[in-house]
VEXTIKOL-568345 format. One record per residue (C-alpha): residue in one letter; x negated, y, z. Coordinates in steps of 0.001 Angstrom, whole numbers, plus 500000, padded with zeros to 6 digits. Each point is the difference from the previous one (the first is absolute). Last residue first. Layout:
% residues N
<site><voba>A</voba><c1>X</c1><c2>Y</c2><c3>Z</c3></site>
...
END
This chain:
% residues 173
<site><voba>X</voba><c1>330982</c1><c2>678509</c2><c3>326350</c3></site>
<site><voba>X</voba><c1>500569</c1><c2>499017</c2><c3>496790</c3></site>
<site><voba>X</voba><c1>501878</c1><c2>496738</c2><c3>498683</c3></site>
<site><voba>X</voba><c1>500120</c1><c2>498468</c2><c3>496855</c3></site>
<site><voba>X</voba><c1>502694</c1><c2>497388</c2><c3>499091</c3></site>
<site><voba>X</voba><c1>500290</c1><c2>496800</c2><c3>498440</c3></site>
<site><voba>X</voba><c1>502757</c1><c2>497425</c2><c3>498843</c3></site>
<site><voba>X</voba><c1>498794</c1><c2>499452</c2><c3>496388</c3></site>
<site><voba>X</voba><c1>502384</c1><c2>501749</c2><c3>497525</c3></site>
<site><voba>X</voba><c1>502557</c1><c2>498882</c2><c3>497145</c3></site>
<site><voba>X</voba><c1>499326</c1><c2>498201</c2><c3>496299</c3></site>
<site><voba>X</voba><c1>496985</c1><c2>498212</c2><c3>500186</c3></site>
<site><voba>X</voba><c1>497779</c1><c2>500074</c2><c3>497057</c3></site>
<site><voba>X</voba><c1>498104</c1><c2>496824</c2><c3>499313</c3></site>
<site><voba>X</voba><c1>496184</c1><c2>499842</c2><c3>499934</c3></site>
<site><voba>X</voba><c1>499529</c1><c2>499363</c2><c3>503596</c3></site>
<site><voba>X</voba><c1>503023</c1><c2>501484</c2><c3>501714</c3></site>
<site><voba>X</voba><c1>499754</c1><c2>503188</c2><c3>498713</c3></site>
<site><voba>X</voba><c1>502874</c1><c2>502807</c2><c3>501385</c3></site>
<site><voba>X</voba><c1>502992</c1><c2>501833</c2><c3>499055</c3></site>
<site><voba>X</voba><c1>502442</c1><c2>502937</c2><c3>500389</c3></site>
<site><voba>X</voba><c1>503467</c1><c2>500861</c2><c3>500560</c3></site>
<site><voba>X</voba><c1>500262</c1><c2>497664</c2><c3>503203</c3></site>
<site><voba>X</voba><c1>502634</c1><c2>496802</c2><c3>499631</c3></site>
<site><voba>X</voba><c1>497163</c1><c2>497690</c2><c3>500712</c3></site>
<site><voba>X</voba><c1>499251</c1><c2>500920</c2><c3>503438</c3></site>
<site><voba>X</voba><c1>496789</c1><c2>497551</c2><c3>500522</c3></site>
<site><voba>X</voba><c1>498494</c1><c2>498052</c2><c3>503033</c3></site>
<site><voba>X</voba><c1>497395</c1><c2>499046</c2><c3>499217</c3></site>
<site><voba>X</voba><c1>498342</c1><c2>496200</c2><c3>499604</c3></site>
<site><voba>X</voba><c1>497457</c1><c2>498170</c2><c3>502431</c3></site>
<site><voba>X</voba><c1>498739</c1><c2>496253</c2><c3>499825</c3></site>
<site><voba>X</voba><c1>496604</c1><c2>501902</c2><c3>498930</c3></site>
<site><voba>X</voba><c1>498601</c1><c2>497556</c2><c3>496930</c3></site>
<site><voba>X</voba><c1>496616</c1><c2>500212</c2><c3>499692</c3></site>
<site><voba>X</voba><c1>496302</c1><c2>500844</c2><c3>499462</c3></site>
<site><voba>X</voba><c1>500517</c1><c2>502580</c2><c3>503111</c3></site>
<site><voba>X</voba><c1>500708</c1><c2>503844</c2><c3>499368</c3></site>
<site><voba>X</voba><c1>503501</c1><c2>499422</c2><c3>498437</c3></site>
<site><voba>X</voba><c1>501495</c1><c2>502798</c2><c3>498580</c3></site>
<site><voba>X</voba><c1>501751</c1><c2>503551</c2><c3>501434</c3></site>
<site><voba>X</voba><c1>500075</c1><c2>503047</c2><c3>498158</c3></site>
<site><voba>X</voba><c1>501272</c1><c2>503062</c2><c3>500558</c3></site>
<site><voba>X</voba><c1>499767</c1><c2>502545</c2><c3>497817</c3></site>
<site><voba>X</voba><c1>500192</c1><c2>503980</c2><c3>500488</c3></site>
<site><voba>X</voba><c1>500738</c1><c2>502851</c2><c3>497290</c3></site>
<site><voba>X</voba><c1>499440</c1><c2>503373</c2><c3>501840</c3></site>
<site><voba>X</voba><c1>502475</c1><c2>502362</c2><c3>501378</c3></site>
<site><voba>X</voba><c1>498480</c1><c2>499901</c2><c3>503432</c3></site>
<site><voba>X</voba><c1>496318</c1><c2>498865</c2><c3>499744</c3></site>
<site><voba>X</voba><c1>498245</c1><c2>502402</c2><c3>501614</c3></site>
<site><voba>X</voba><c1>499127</c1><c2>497779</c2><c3>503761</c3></site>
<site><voba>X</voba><c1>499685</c1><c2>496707</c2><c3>501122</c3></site>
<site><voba>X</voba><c1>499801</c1><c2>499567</c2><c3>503630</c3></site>
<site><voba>X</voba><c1>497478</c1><c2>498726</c2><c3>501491</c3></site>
<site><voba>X</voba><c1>499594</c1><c2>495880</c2><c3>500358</c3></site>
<site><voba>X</voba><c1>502859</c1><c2>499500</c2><c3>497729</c3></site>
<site><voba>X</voba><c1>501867</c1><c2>497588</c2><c3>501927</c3></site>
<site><voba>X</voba><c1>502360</c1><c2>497030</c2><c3>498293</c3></site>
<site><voba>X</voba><c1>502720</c1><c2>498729</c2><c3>501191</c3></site>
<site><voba>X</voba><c1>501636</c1><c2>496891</c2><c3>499212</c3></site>
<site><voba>X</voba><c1>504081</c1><c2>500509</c2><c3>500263</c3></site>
<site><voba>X</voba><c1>502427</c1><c2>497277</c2><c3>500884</c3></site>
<site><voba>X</voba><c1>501090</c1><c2>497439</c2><c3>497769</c3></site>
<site><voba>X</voba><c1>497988</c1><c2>496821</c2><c3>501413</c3></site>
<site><voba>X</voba><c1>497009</c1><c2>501514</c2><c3>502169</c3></site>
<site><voba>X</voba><c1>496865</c1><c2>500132</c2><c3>498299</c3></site>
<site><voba>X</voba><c1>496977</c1><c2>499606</c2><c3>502273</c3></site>
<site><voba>X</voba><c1>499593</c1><c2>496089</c2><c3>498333</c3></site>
<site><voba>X</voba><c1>499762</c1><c2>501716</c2><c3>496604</c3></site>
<site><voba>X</voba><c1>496651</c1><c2>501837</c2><c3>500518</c3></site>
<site><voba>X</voba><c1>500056</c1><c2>503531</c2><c3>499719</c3></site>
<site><voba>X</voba><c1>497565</c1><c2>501406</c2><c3>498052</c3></site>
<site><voba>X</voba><c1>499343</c1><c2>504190</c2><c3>499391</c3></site>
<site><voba>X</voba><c1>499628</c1><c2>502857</c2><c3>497474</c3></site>
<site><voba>X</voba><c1>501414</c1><c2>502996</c2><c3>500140</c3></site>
<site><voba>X</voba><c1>498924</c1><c2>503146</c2><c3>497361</c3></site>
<site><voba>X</voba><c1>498722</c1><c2>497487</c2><c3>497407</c3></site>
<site><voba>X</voba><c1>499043</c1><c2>502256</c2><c3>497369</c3></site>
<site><voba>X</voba><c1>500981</c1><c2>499580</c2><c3>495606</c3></site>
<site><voba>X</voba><c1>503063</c1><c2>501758</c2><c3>500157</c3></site>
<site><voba>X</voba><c1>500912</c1><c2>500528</c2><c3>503946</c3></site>
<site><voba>X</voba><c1>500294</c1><c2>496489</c2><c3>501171</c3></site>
<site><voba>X</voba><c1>501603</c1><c2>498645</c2><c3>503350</c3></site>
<site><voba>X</voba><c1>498737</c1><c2>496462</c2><c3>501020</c3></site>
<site><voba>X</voba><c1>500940</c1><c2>497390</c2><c3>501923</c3></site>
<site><voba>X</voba><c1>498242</c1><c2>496137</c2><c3>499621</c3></site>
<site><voba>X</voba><c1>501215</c1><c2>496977</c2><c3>501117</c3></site>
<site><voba>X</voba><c1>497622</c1><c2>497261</c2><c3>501943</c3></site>
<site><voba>X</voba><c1>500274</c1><c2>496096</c2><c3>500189</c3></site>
<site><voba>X</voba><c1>498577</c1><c2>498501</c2><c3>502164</c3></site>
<site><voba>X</voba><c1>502530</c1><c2>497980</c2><c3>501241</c3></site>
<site><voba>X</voba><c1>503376</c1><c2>499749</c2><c3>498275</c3></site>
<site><voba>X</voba><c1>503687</c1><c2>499679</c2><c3>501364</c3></site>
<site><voba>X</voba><c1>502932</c1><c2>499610</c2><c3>497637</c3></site>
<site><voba>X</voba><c1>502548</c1><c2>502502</c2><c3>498036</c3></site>
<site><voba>X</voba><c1>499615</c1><c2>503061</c2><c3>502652</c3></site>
<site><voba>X</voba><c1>501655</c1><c2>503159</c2><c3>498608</c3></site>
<site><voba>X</voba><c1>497852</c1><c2>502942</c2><c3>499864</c3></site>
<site><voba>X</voba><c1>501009</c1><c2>503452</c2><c3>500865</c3></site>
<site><voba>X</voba><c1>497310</c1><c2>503011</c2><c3>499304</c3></site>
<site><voba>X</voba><c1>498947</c1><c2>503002</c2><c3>502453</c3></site>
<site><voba>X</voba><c1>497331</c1><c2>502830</c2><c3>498594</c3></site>
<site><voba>X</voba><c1>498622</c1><c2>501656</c2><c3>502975</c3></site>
<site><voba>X</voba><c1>498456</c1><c2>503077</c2><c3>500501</c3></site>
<site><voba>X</voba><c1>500715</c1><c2>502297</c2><c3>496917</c3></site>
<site><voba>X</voba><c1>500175</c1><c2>503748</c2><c3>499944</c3></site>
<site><voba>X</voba><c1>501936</c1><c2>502745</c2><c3>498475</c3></site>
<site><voba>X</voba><c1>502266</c1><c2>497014</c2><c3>498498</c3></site>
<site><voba>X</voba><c1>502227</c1><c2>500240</c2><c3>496915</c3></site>
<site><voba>X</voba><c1>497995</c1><c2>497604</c2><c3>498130</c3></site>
<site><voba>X</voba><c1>502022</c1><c2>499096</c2><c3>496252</c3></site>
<site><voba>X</voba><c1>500096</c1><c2>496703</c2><c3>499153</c3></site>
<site><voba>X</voba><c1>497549</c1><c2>497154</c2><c3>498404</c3></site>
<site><voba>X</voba><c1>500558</c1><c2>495955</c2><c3>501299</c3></site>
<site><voba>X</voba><c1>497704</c1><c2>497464</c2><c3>499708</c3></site>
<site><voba>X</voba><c1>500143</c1><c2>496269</c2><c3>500797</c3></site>
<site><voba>X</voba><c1>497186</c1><c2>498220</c2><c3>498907</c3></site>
<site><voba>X</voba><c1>499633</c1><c2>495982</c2><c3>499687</c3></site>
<site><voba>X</voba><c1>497028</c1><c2>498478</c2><c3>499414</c3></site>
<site><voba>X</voba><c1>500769</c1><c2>496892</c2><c3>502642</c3></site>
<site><voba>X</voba><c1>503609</c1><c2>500474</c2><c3>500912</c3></site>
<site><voba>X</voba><c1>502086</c1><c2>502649</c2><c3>501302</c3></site>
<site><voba>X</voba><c1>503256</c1><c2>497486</c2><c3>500466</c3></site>
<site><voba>X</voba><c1>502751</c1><c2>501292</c2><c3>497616</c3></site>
<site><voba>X</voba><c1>502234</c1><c2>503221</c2><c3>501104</c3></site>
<site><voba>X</voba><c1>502672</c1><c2>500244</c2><c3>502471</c3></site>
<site><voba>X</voba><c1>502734</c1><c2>501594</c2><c3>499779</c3></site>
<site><voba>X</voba><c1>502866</c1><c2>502985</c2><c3>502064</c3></site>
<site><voba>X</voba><c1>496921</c1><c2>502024</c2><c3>501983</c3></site>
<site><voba>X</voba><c1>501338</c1><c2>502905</c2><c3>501010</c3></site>
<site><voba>X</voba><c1>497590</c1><c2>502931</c2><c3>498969</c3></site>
<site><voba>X</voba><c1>497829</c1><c2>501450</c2><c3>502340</c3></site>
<site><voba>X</voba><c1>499964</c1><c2>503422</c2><c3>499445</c3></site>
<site><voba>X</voba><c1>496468</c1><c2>502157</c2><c3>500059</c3></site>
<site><voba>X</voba><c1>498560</c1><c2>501714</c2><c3>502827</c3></site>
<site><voba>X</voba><c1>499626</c1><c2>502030</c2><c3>503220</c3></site>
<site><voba>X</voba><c1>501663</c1><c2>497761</c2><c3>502256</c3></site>
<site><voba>X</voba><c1>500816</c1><c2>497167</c2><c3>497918</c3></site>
<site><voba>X</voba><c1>503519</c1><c2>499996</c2><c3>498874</c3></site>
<site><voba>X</voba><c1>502945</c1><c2>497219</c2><c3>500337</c3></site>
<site><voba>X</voba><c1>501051</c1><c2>501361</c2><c3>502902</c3></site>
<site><voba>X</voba><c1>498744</c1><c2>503713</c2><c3>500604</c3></site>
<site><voba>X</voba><c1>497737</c1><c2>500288</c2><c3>502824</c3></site>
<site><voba>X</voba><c1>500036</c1><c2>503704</c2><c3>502297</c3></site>
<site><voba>X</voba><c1>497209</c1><c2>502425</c2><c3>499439</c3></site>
<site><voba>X</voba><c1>502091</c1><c2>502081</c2><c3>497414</c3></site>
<site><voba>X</voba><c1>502517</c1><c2>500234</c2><c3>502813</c3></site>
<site><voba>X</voba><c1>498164</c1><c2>501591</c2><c3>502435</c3></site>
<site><voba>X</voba><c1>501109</c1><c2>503906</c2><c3>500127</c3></site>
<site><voba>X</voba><c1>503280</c1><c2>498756</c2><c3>499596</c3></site>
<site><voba>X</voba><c1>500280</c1><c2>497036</c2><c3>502632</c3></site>
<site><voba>X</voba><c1>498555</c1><c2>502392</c2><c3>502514</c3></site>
<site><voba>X</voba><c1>502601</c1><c2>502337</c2><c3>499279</c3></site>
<site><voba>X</voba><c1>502458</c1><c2>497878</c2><c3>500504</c3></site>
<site><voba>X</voba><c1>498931</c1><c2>498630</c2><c3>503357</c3></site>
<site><voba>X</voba><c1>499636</c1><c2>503458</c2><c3>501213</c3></site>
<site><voba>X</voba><c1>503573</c1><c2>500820</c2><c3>499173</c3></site>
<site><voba>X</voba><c1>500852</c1><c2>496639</c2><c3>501269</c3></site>
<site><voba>X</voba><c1>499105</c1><c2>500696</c2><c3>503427</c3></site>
<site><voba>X</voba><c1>500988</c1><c2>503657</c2><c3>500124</c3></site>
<site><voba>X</voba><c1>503462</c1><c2>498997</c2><c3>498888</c3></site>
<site><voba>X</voba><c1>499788</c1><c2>496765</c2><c3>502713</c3></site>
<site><voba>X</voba><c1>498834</c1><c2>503099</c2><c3>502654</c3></site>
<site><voba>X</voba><c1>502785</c1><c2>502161</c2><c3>498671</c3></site>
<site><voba>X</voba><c1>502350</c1><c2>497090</c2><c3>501000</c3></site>
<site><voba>X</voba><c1>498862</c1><c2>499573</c2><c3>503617</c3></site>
<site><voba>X</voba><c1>500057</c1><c2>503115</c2><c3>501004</c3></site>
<site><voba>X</voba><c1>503121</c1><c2>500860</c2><c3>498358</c3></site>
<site><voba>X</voba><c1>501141</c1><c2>496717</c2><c3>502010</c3></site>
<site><voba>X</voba><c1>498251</c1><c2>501516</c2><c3>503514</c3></site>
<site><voba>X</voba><c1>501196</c1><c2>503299</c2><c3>499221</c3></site>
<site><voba>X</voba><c1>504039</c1><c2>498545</c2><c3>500074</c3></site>
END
């Protein structure tokens, strides 16, 4: 009879401690569909038009973030291009706060492109943010995004207005 109390104040103990551990960490743990430290991804449900030659996508909203490391985009792939480079940028009114090029061929068909702030970037929760994304090359890109287009808000495709959201999230670490 001691050696089953024994044993069953030792599985208490056990998941006692387990518990606890679980509480104080929680916060730390990855939410699906979230970044750790960021923005939503919204669930991409479209696709918009091929980002062609002169075309910029932009997109305004509302920064949450303490701190931005990464801003992550999906792409579809439509065809394969060499050379040719896409560009990434956050804006905070008139300054380029991220800026880089990715060129197309790293893109992976409808998973997300990642893009590293090289420190992180700091004072800009609350602000008005836009991405933008356009061609960096002379050309086509043989790349769309990936779109939710039942979102309450919407974006510039070019010089039309989009009705949904581009599929993009910040992240902080």
């Amino acid at each position: 009879m001691n050696k089953k109390k024994t044993i069953g104040l030792g599985i208490i103990l056990t998941l006692f401690i387990l518990g606890a551990v679980f509480f104080m960490f929680k916060d730390k743990l990855p939410t699906p569909g979230k970044s750790s430290g960021g923005s939503e991804m919204p669930a991409a449900n479209a696709v918009s038009e091929e980002i062609t030659k002169g075309t910029v996508v932009s997109q305004t909203f509302r920064n949450t973030n303490n701190n931005i490391k990464k801003v992550e985009v999906v792409f579809t792939r439509l065809y394969d291009l060499d050379d040719v480079n896409i560009a990434i940028e956050l804006v905070e009114g008139n300054n380029t706060v991220l800026k880089k090029t990715v060129n197309v061929k790293s893109i992976r068909d409808q998973h997300r492109t990642i893009v590293e702030a090289d420190s992180p970037i700091t004072g800009l929760s609350g602000k008005d943010l836009t991405i933008r994304i356009y061609p960096v090359t002379d050309s086509d890109t043989g790349v769309a995004l990936m779109i939710n287009d039942s979102e309450n808000t919407d974006f510039s495709f070019g010089s039309k207005k989009m009705k949904g959201t581009i599929c993009f999230c910040l992240t902080s670490e």
